[in-house]
N, C-alpha and C positions, 0 to 999 in steps of 0.2 A: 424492875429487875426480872431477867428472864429466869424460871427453872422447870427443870427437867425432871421427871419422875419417871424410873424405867420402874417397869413390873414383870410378869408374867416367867422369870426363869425357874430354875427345879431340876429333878434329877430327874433322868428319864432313860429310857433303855436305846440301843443304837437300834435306828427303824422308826423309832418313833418321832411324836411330832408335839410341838410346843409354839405357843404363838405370845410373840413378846411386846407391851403395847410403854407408850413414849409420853408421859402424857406436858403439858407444856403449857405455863402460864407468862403473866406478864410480856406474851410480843406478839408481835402482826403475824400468827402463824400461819395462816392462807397465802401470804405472799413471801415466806422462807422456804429454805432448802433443806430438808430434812436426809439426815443420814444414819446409818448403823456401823459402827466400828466394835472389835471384841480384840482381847486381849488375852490370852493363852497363857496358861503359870508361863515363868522366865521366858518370854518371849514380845518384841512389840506388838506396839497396838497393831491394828490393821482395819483397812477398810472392808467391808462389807457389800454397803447397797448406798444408793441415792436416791432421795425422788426428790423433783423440781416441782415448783407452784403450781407447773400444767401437769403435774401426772407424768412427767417422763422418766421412767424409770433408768439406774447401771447397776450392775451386777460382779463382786469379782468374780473371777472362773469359776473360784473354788467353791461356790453356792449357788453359782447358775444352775436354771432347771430345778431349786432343790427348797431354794428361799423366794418368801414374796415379798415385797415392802410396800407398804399402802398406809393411804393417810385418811383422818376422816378431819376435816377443817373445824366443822361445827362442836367436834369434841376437842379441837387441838390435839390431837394424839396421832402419831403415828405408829404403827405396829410392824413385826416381821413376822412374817407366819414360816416356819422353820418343819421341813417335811423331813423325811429319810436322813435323820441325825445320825452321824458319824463320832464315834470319840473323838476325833480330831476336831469337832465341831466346839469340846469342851473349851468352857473363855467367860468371863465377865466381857457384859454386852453392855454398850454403851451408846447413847444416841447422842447425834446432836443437830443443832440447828443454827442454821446460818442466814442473820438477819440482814439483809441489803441492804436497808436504811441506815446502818450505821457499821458495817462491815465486819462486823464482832462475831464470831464464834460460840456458842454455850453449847457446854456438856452436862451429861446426868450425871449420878452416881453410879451406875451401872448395875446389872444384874445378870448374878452368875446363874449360868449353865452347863449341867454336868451330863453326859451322856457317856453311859456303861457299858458293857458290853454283854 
């Protein structure tokens, strides 16, 4: 059974920075696709970032330049290091991972981020 542990969220002042880590057992996590999605009070989810098996990273606009997503294998974790926080950036952040061997989906429980102004 896969699961997902997010950590690393908190309140923080806009400007600042927070680095959010993913951490993941039970799958082949060196050859899954790892992502960040967050979800904003009354609003959908939304995607974030991707990285691929080889380190390829996407970005959506709205955190290009500003977010990094990186993975370390040997931990199973993946993290987003989150710079120049914007209130807009506030959201329950959620990762997930997408196993190829059997085409399935897992998410975390997510972890809220609040950024004030």
């Amino acid at each position: 059974q896969v699961q997902l542990v997010e950590s690393g969220g908190g309140l923080v002042q806009a400007g600042g920075s927070l680095r959010l880590s993913c951490a993941a057992s039970g799958s082949t996590f060196s050859r899954s696709t790892l992502a960040w999605y967050r979800q904003a009070p009354g609003k959908q989810r939304e995607w974030v970032a991707t990285i691929s098996p080889g380190n390829s990273t996407n970005y959506a606009d709205s955190v290009k330049g500003r977010f990094t997503i990186s993975r370390d294998n040997a931990k199973s974790t993946v993290y987003l290091q989150m710079n120049s926080l914007k209130p807009e950036d506030t959201a329950v952040y959620y990762c997930k991972l997408y196993q190829y061997s059997t085409g399935m989906n897992y998410w975390g429980k997510g972890t809220l981020v609040t950024v004030s102004l």
